[in-house]
N, C-alpha and C positions, 0 to 999 in steps of 0.2 A: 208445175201448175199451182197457182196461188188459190189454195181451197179458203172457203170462205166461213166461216163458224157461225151456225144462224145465232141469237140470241132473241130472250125475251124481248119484244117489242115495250120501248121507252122505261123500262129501266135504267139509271143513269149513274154514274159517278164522276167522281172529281180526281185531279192531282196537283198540290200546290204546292212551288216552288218557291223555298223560304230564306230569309237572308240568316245568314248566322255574324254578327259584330262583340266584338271586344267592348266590357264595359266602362274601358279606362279614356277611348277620343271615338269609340263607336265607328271605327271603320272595318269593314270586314275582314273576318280573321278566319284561318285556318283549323276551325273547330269540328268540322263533320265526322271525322275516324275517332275520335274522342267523344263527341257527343252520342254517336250511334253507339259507341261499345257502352256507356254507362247505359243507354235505352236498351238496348240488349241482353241487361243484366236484370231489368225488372220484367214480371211475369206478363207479357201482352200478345198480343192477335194482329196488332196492329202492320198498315204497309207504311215503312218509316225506311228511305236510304237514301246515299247517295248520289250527288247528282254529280255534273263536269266536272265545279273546280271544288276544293277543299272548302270554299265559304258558303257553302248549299248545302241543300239537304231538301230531300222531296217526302210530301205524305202523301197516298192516297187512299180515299175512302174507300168503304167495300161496296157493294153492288146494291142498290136501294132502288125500290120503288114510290119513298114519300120524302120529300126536304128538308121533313121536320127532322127524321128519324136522321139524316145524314148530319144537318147540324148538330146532332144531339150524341154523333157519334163524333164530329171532328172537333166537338167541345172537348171531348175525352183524351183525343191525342192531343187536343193543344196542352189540355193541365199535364199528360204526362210529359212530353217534351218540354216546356218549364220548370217543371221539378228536377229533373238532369240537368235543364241548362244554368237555374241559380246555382246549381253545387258548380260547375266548372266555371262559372261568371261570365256565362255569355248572353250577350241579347240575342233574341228573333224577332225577326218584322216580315211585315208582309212589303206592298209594293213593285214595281214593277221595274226597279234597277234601282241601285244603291247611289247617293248622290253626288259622292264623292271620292271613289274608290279608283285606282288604275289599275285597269288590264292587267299591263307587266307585271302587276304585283301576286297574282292569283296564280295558284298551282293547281295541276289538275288531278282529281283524284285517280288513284293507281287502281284501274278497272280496265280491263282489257278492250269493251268498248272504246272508253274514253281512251284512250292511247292510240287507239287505231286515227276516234277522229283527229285529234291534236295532232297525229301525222301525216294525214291528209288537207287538215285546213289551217294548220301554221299556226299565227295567232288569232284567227277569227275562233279558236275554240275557247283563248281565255277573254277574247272580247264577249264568249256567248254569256260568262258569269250578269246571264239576267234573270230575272224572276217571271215564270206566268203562270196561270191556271188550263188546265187542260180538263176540256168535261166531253165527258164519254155517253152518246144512249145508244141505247140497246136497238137492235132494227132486227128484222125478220129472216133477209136473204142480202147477198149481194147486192142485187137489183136495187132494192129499196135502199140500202147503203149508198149509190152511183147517185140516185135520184135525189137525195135527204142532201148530199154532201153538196151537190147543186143548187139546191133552193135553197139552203142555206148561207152561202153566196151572199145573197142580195141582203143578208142583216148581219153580215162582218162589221160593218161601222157602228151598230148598236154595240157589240159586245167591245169594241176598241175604247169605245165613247164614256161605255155606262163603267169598264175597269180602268182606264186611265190613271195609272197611279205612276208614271216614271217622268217626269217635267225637268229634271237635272240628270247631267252626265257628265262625267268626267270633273266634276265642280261647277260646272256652268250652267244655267237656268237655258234649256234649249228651244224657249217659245213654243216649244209643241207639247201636249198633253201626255203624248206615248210616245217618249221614244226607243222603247227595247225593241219596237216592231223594226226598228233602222238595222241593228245587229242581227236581227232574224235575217233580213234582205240579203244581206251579202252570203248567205249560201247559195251556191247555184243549183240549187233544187228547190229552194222556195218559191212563195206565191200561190202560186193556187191550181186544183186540179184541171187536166184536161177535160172538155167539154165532151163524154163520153153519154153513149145510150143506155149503154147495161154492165151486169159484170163482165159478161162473156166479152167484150170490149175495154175492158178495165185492163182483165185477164190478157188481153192480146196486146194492152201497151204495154203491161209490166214483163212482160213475155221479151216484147222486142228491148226494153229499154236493160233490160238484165243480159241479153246477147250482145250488145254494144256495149259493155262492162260497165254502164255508168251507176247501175245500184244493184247491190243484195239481196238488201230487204225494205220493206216498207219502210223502217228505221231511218233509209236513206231521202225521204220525201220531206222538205221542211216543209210542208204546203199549210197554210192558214186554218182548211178544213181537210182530213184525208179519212177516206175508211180505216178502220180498225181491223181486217179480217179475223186475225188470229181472238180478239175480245168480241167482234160480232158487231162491234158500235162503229158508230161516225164519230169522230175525235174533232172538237172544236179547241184550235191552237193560240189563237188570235188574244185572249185575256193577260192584262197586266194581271200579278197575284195581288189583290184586294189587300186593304190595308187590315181586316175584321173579316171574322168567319161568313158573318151576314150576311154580307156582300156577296160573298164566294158564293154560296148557298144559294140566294136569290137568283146571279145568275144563272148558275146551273138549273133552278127550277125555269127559268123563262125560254132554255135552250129545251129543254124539257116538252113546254108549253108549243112550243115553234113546232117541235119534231111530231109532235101530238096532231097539230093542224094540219101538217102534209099529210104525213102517215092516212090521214082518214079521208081526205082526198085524192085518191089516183089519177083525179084528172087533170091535176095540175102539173106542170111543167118549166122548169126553168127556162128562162127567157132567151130566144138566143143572142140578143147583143148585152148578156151579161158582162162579159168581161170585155165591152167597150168600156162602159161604165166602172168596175171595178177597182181600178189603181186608182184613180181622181174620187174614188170614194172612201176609199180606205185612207187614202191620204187627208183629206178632209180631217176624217175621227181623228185620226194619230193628232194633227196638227190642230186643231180648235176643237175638237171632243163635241159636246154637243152644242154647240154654236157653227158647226160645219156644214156647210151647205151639199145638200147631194144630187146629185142625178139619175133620176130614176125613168130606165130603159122600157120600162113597161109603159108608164103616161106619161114621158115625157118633161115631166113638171121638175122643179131645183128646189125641194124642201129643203126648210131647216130641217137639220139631223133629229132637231128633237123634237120636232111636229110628227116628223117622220115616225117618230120612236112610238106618240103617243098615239097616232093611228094605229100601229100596229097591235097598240096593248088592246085599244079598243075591237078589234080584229078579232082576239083572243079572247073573250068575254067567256064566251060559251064554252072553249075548250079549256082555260081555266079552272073555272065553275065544277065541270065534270073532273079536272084532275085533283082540287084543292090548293091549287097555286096562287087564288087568289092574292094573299097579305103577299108571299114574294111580289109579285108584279107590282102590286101597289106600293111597295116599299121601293121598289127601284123608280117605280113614277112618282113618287111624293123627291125623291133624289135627286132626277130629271130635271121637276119643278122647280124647286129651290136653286138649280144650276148650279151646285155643289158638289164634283168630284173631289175622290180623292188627290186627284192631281192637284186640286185647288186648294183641299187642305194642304197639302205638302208646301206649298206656296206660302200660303197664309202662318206656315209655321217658321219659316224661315223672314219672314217679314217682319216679325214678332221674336224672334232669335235672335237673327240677323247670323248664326252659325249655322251649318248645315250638320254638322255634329249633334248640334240640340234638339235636328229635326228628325237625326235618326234616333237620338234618345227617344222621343214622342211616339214615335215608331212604333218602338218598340214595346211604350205601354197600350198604344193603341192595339195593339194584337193581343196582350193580354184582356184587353177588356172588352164585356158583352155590349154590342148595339145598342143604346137606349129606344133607338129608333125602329127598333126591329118589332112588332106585334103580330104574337101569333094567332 
C-alpha cells in the first residue's frame, strides 16, 4: 500500500540541477566525487549531492514557507559551492542542457540507483546529463495531491516557457526554446499522470502497475507533474534549471501562488479533455517559449502563451496579496514582457561570441551573480 505523508499545506521547496565544466574549453567535466568531498569537508546543513552522471550535482533547499527566506538560503549554498569549486577550477552554470557537450562522453556516477537505471535504459541514462529544477509544495492529504497534480496540468507551458533555458544540443542551435524536455520524452514512463479521482485511485493504479512489474517506486514515473507521497508534495518536473537563483525562486513562488488558488477552491476541477490538449501545448512552450500558441480545453480560444500567462497572474492578484508573492510574479511578468528568456540570452550570447564555449563561460558568471532585476 502506497501511504501517503500529509504535509503542511503550501509549504514549498526546490531542487536544482547544476552543470559542473572545466575552466580550460568549459565543456563538462567529471568533477562531482571531488567537488562533494571538498563540500563535505566544510561545516554545513546543507542538501548538496550527486546526480546521474559525474558532471552534475543537485542542491535542494529545505522546507520554507516564504521565497524570500529560500533565496536567501540558496544564496548561501551557491557561495559555499563556489568557494570549493574555485580551489578545484571548475565552473557551475545553471541552464537547462549544456550546449555543446556528448552523451558518450559522460560517466555515470557510481550510486546504486544510478547503475540500476543505466542498466535498464542503456544510453538514455547518459543522454539524461540534463539540468532542471523540480519544486515541491506541501498539500494536506492524497486527495488534494491527485487533484493539485491535475490542475496543474493546464500551466506546464508557463513553467516550460517562463525556464526555457536549453536552445542548443549536441552543438547545434535546435530552434526550440527547451529542449531537455525531448531527453525526458524518451523514458517510457514519462508525460504525464493518469486522469484519476482520488488517492484511493492513484493507490489502485500504482497497485496494479507494480503487479505487472513495470515500476517499484514512484522513482519510476518520469511524469511532468507527480505526487510526492513519501514528502507530502506535488513535485513539478517540467523547469529548465534557470540561468540565476531569481528565477528559480520566482518560479517556485508562482507554483506556490497556483497551489494556493486551488487548494482554497474545492470546487474546482480539472477539465476532462485536458490531455487532448496537453502534448500540442507543452510542445508549443518547448518549441517558441512564450510566443506559443496554446489551446485552451475549457473556452476553447488559441492564446498566445503569454497573454495566457498574463491572465493568469491577473487571476492571482488576490492570492498573491495574501501570500506576499507579489514582486516574484511581477518579476517573472516584467520578463514575460520584455520577451526575454533565458533561452534568448543563451542565444544572444553566442551571436556575440560566435563560440559556444564563451557561452558557457557567461554561464557561468551568470550564476555567480545576483538579478539586478530582482526587487524585493
Amino acid at each position: 500500500m502506497l501511504q501517503f505523508t500529509p504535509s503542511e499545506p503550501l509549504t514549498f521547496g526546490v531542487e536544482l540541477e547544476l552543470q559542473l565544466v572545466n575552466r580550460r574549453d568549459f565543456n563538462l567535466t567529471r568533477g562531482a566525487s571531488d567537488l562533494l568531498t571538498l563540500i563535505d569537508r566544510k561545516k554545513h546543513t546543507f542538501d548538496i549531492k550527486p546526480e546521474i552522471t559525474e558532471s552534475m550535482i543537485e542542491v535542494g533547499s529545505a522546507i520554507h514557507r516564504n521565497h524570500h527566506e529560500m533565496l536567501q538560503e540558496l544564496r548561501q549554498i551557491r557561495c559555499l559551492m563556489l568557494n570549493c569549486a574555485d580551489k578545484l577550477n571548475l565552473g557551475i552554470a545553471g541552464g537547462g542542457s549544456h550546449p555543446f557537450q556528448h552523451w558518450g562522453d559522460q560517466r555515470i556516477y557510481p550510486k546504486e540507483r544510478y547503475r540500476l537505471v543505466s542498466e535498464l535504459y542503456g544510453y538514455l541514462a547518459k543522454q539524461f546529463t540534463v539540468y532542471g529544477q523540480h519544486i515541491h509544495i506541501g498539500v494536506p492529504d492524497g486527495d488534494a495531491a491527485v487533484r493539485l497534480t491535475l490542475l496543474l496540468g493546464r500551466y506546464v507551458p508557463h513553467f516550460i516557457a517562463l525556464s526555457a533555458s536549453s536552445p542548443f544540443h549536441q552543438g547545434v542551435d535546435t530552434s526550440f526554446q527547451s529542449s531537455r524536455l525531448t531527453s525526458v520524452n524518451a523514458f517510457p514512463l514519462s508525460g504525464f499522470m493518469p486522469m484519476l479521482d482520488s488517492w484511493a485511485a492513484f493507490q489502485a493504479y500504482f497497485d496494479k502497475m507494480t503487479s505487472y512489474g513495470i515500476v517499484a517506486s514512484m522513482k519510476d514515473f518520469y511524469w511532468d507533474i507527480r505526487p510526492k507521497p513519501e514528502y507530502g508534495t506535488v513535485e513539478i518536473r517540467v523547469c529548465d534549471t534557470p540561468l540565476q537563483l531569481e528565477t528559480a525562486v520566482a518560479l517556485a513562488a508562482y507554483a506556490r501562488t497556483l497551489a494556493a488558488y486551488f487548494l482554497t477552491r474545492p470546487e474546482l476541477q480539472p477539465h476532462p479533455d485536458l490531455y487532448l490538449t496537453y502534448a500540442y501545448n507543452r510542445f508549443q512552450a518547448c518549441r517558441f517559449g512564450l510566443a506559443g500558441t496554446l489551446s485552451d480545453a475549457t473556452t476553447g480560444a488559441q492564446p498566445e502563451l503569454r497573454q495566457d500567462l498574463f491572465a493568469t497572474f491577473d487571476m492571482l492578484v488576490e492570492t498573491a496579496a495574501r501570500l506576499g508573492t507579489q514582486d516574484a510574479l511581477g518579476y517573472l511578468r516584467v520578463r514575460a514582457m520584455r520577451m526575454k528568456t533565458d533561452a534568448d540570452w543563451v542565444r544572444d550570447q553566442y551571436h556575440q561570441h560566435r563560440m559556444l564555449s564563451a557561452v558557457v563561460q557567461q554561464q557561468c558568471q551568470q550564476w555567480r551573480e545576483a538579478n539586478e532585476d530582482w526587487v524585493l
